[in-house]
C-alpha positions as a printed NumPy array, in Angstrom:
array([[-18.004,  -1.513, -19.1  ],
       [-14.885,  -0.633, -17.608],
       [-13.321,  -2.472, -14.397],
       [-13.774,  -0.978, -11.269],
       [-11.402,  -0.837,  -7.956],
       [-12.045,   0.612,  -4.706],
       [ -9.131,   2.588,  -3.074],
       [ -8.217,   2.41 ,   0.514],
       [ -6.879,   5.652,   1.237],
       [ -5.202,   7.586,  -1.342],
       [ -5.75 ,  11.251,  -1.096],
       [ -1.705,  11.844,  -1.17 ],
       [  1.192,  10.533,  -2.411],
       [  0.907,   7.128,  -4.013],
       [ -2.354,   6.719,  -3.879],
       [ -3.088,  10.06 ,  -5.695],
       [ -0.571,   9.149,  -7.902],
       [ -2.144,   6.025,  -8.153],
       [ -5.789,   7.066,  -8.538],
       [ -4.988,   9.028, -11.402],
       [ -2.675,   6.551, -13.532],
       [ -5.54 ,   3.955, -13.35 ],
       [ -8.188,   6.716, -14.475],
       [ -5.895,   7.505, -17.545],
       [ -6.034,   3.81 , -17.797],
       [ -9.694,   3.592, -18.288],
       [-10.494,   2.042, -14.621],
       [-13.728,   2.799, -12.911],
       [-12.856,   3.894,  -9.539],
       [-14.313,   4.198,  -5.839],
       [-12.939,   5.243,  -2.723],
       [-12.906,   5.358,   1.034],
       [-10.909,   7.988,   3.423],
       [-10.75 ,  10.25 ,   6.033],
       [-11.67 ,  13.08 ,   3.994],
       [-13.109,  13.781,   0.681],
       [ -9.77 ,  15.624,  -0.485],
       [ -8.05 ,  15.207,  -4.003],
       [ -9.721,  11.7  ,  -5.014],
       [-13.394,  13.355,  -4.747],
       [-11.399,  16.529,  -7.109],
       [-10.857,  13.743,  -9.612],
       [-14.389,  12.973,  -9.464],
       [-14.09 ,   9.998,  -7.577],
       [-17.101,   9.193,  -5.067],
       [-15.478,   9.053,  -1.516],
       [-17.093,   7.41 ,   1.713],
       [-15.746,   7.999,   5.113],
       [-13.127,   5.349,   6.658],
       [-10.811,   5.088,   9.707],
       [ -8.457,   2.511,   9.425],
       [ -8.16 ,   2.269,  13.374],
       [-11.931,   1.271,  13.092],
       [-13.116,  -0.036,   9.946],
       [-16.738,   1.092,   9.402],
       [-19.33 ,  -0.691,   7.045],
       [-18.434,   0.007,   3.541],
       [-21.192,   0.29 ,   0.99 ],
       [-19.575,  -1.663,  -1.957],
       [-20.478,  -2.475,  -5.638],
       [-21.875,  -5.51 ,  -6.694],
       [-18.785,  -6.656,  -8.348],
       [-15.316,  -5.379,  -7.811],
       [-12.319,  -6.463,  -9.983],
       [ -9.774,  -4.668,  -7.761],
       [ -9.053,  -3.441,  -4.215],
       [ -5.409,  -1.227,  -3.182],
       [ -5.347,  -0.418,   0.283],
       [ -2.911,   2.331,   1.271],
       [ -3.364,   3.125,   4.95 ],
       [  0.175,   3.313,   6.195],
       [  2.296,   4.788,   9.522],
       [  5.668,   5.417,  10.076],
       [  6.292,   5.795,  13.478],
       [ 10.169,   5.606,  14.013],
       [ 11.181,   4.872,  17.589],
       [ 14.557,   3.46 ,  19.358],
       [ 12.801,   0.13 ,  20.78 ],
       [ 13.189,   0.941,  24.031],
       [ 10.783,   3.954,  23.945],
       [  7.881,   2.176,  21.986],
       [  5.348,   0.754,  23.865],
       [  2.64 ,  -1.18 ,  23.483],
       [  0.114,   1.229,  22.161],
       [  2.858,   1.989,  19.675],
       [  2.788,  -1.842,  18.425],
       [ -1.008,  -2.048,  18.558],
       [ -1.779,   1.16 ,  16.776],
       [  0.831,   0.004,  13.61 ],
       [ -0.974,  -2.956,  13.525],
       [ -4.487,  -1.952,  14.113],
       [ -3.757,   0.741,  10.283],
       [ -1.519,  -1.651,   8.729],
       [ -2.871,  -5.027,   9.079],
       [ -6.301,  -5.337,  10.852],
       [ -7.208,  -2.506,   8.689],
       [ -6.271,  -4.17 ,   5.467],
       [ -7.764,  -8.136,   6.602],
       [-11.146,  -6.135,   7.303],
       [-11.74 ,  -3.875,   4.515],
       [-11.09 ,  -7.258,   2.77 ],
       [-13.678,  -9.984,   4.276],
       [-16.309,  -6.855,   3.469],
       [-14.85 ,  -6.523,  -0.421],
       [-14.784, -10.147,  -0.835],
       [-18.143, -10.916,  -1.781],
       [-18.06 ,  -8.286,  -4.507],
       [-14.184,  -9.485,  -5.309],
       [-15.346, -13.247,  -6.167],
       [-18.313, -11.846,  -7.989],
       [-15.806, -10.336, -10.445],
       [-14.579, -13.701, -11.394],
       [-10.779, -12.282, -11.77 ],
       [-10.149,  -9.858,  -9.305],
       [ -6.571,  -8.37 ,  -7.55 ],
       [ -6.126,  -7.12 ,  -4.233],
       [ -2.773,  -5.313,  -3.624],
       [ -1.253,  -4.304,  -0.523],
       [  1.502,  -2.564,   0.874],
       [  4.775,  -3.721,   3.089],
       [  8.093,  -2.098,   3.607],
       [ 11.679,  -2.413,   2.558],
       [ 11.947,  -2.821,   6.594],
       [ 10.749,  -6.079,   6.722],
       [ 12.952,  -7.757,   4.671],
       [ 16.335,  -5.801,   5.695],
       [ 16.403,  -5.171,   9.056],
       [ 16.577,  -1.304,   9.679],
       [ 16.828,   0.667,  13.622],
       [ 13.886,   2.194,  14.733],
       [ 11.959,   0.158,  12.44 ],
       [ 10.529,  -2.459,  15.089],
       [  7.118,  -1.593,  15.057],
       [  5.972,  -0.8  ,  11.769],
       [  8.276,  -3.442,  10.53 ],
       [  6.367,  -5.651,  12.922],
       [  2.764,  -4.53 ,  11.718],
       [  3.978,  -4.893,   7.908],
       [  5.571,  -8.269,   8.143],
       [  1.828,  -9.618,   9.319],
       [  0.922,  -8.321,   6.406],
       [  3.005, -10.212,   4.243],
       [  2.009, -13.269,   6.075],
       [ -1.908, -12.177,   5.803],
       [ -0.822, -11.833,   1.877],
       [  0.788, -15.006,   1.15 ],
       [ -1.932, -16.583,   3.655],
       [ -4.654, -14.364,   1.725],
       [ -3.109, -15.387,  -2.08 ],
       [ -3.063, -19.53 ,  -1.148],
       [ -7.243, -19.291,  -0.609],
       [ -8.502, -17.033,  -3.002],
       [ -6.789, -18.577,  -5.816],
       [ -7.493, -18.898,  -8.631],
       [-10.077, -16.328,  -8.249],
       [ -8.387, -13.633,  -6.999],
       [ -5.143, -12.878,  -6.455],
       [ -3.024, -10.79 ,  -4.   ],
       [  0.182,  -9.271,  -4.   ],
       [  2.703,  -6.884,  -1.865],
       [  4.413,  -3.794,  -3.092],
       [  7.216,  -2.906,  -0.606],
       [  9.016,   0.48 ,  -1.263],
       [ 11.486,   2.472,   0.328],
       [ 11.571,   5.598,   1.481],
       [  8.923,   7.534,  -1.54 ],
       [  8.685,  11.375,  -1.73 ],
       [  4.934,  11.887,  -0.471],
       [  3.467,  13.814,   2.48 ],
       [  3.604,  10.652,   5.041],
       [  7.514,  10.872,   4.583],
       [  7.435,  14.599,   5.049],
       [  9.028,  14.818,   8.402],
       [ 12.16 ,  12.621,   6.747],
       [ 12.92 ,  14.788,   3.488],
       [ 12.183,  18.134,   5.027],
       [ 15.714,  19.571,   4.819],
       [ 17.895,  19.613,   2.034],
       [ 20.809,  17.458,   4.357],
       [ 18.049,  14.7  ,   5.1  ],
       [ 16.801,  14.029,   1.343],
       [ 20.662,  13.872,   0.28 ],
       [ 21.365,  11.446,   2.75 ],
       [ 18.496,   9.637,   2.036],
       [ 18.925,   9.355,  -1.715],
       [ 22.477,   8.456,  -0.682],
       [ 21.415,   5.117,   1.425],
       [ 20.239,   3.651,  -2.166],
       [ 22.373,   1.548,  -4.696],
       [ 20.12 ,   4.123,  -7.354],
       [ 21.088,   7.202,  -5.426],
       [ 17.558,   8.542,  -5.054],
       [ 14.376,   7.951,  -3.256],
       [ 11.229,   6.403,  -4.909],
       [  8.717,   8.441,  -6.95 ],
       [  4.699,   8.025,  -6.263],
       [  4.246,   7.814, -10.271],
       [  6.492,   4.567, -10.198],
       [  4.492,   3.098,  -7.213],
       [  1.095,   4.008,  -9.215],
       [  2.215,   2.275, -12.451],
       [  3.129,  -0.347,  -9.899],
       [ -0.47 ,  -0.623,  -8.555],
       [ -1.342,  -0.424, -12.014],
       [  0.266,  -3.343, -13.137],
       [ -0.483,  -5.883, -10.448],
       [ -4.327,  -4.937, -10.945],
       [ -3.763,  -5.325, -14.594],
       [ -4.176,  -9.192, -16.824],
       [ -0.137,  -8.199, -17.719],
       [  0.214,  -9.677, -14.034],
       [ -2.406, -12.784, -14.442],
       [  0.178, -15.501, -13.361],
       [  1.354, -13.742, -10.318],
       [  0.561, -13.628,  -6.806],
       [  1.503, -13.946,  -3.49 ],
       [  4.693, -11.961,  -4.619],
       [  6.363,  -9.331,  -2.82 ],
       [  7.694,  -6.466,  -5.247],
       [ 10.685,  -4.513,  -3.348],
       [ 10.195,  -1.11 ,  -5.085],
       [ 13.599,   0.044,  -2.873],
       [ 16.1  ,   1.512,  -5.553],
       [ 18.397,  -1.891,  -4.311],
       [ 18.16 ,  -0.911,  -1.044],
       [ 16.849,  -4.216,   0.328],
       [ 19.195,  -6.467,  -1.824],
       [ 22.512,  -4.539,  -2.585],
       [ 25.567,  -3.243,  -0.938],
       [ 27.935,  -1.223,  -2.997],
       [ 31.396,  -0.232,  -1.854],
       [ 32.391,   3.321,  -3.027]])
């Protein structure tokens, strides 16, 4: 029987991207969104889900891995953001993510070996304006992560992708003109702006036994962003 893992999200982007690596990978998968969309075109059952109010999911029995993808970017100067701003982040980001897990963890520990993966940003580790709220909302959930990782072991274990700025439809309103990708790409030490299919092989490898002796682990998928200053 093949493994199965439930997707949080992922009707765009990197989690379509991500939905259909691990099917070419031979995963059994199951989903929950706000709409049907592209998963339920890759024949993927998909249950209804608000991340601002996390309903009762109907789960499996056992589930070897869980990606949650719910994400905002909501890029203000600090001193227009206010507090609904701060609470909203962190009601997608993090509350989202801690509850879909205490309902998935049942089914999680019944898999014996199981991986949870979440997402950050490159914002939280290099500090970036107009980042203070979702940088905020992601950096709890690092710490719900590393918190997350130290109790579940050894059954289960759960790790942090944190990319940069990815081509997919949540990033839309940054890449829409030619002058705003360039600079963009330009920001980067790899002079270019992350793919979805890199984030998917990503997911793909944290859920996968090649990644057995890891967790807790933040990987910065941020072309050097968050680690590298070149001089030209």
């Amino acid at each position: 029987m093949p493994k199965h893992a439930l997707l949080i999200g992922g009707n765009s982007g990197m989690g379509a991207a991500t939905a259909t690596h691990l099917q070419e990978t031979g995963w059994s998968l199951s989903a929950a969104a706000r709409t049907p969309g592209p998963l339920e075109n890759l024949g993927i059952p998909v249950q209804p889900f608000d991340a601002a109010a996390v309903p009762e999911l109907t789960l499996p029995e056992t589930l070897h891995g869980l990606v949650y993808f719910p994400g905002t970017i909501n890029l203000k100067p600090f001193h227009r953001l206010d507090v609904d701003d701060f609470r909203a982040d962190f009601e997608v980001n993090c509350l989202g993510a801690a509850r879909v897990i205490q309902q998935a963890l049942p089914a999680l520990k019944n898999a014996g070996q199981a991986s949870v993966v979440l997402f950050s940003t490159v914002a939280v580790g290099t500090g970036m304006p107009f980042h203070a709220s979702i940088a905020a909302a992601k950096g709890a959930v690092e710490g719900l992560a590393r918190s997350l990782a130290a109790e579940l072991a050894p059954g289960i274990r759960v790790n942090i992708i944190a990319p940069s700025l990815t081509d997919t439809t949540l990033a839309e309103s940054l890449l829409n003109t030619e002058a705003k990708r360039e600079a963009a790409e330009h920001r980067h030490p790899l002079q270019r702006i992350g793919d979805p299919a890199e984030v998917a092989r990503t997911v793909g490898y944290l859920l996968s036994p090649d990644s057995g002796f890891m967790t807790g682990e933040v990987l910065r998928l941020d072309g050097g962003l968050g680690s590298l200053k070149l001089f030209r």
